[in-house]
N, C-alpha and C positions, 0 to 999 in steps of 0.2 A: 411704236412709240416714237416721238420724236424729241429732239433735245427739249426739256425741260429748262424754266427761267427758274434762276438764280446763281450764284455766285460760281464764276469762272475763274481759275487761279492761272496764272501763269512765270513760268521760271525762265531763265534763259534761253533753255531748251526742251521746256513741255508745258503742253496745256493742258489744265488739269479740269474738265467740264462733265456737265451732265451727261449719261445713257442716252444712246439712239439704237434704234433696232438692228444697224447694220453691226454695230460693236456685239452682238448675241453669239453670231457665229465661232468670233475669234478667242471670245472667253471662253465659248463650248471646248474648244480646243487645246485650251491652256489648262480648265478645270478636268480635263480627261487624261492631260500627259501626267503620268507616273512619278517623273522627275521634280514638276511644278508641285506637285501634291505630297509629296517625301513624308511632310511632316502634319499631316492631316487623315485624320480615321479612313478617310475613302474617297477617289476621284467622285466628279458629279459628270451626270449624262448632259446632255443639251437641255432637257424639261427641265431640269434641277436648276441649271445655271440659268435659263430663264424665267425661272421663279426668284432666281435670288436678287438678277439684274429689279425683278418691279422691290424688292423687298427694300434695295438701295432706293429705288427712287422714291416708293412711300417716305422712307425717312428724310430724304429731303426735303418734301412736302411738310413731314410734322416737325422738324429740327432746323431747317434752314440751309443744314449739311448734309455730308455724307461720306462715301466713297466716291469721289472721282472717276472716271472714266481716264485714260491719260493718254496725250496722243504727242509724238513724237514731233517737235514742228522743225527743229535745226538742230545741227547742218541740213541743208537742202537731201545730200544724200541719202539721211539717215531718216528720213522723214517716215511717219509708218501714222496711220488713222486711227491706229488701238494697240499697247504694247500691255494693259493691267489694268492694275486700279491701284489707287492713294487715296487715300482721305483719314476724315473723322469720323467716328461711329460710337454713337452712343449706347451703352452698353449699360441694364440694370436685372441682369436677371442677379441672382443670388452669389455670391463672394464677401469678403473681408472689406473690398474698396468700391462698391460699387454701392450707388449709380457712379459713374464713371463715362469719360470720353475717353477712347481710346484710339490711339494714330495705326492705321492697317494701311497693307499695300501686298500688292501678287500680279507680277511680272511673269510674260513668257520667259522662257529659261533661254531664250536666242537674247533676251535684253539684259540677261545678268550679267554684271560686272563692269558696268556705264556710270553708275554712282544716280542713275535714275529713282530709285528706292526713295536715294537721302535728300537728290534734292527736291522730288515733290515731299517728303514729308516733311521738311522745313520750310515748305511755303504752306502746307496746311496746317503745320504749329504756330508759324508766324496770325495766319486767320484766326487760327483758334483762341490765342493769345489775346493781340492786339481789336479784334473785328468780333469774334464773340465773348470777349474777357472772360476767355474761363480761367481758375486759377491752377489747373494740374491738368496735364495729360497722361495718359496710361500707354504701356502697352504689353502683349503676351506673349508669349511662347512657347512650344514643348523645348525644353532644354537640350535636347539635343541638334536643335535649328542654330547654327552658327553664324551662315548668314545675315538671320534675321537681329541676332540678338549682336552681330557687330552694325549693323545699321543703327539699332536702339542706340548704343552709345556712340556712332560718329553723330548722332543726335543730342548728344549729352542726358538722355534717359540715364539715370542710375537704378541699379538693382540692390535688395536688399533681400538676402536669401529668405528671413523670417516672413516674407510678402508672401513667397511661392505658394502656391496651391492648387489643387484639384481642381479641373474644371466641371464644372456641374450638368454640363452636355455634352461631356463626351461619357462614355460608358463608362466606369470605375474598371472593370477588366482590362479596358483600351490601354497600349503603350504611351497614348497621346492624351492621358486623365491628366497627370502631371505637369503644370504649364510655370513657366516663369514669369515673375512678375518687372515693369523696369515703369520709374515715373518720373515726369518732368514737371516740377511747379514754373508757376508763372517768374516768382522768384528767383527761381535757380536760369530762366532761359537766357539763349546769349552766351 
């Protein structure tokens, strides 16, 4: 595959672009570590993750968006060709709030704690927003992800305990059924 046309975001310090085939390897690595995956039913093997890489890019194809690819471009140092992913991803399988957009991202665990997270996902809220006017974005969690769910609010995401709920693909057994809900209207953003 090669990078796909359409919209490229860029922050101070990341570009946030289409899937290429060299990015396959790096995610294989990231969806395999233990650490990365904490809060998720089961790591994925290389096949898995590059079935998920074409699954993003279909949705760019049918949505305009996605999940980003994110690549580290400054400082000079710090530069790196693939550290995760960021984006938008539309989401309608069955919930309380859905159809729904909702803002995701998963970092190597060598990038955690750069504030990388929040600032692609306030250039993909700011897109989502302003460039594709939607009026709320979503996003989820298993509750016990604290990371995630303090990025949701340095994003200004609010949670509303009565939202929470089951997620409907993961196993009802699974520790990770249970997912937290956090939304941001167009209204409230800023």
């Amino acid at each position: 595959m090669s990078e796909g046309a359409g919209p490229r975001l860029a922050t101070p310090r990341l570009l946030l672009r289409r899937w290429r085939d060299a990015d396959v390897d790096p995610f294989a690595a990231m969806n395999a570590d233990p650490v990365v995956m904490e809060h998720f039913p089961a790591t994925l093997d290389r096949d898995q993750t590059a079935a998920l890489v074409e699954s993003f890019e279909q949705r760019f194809e049918e949505h305009g968006y996605g999940l980003w690819a994110v690549e580290v471009v400054d400082p000079p140092e710090l530069r790196s060709p693939f550290v995760g992913f960021v984006g938008l991803n539309f989401t309608d399988w069955p919930a309380h709030f859905t159809p729904a957009v909702e803002i995701g991202w998963r970092l190597a665990a060598d990038q955690w704690g750069r504030g990388y997270a929040t600032e692609g996902a306030r250039e993909a809220i700011r897109f989502g927003f302003e460039d594709l006017g939607l009026d709320e974005i979503v996003s989820f969690t298993v509750p016990a992800n604290l990371r995630s769910r303090a990025v949701m609010e340095r994003l200004g995401m609010v949670r509303n305990p009565d939202d929470d709920f089951d997620h409907p693909r993961v196993d009802p057994t699974s520790p990770f059924h249970r997912h937290v809900l956090y939304r941001l209207a167009r209204a409230d953003w800023r």
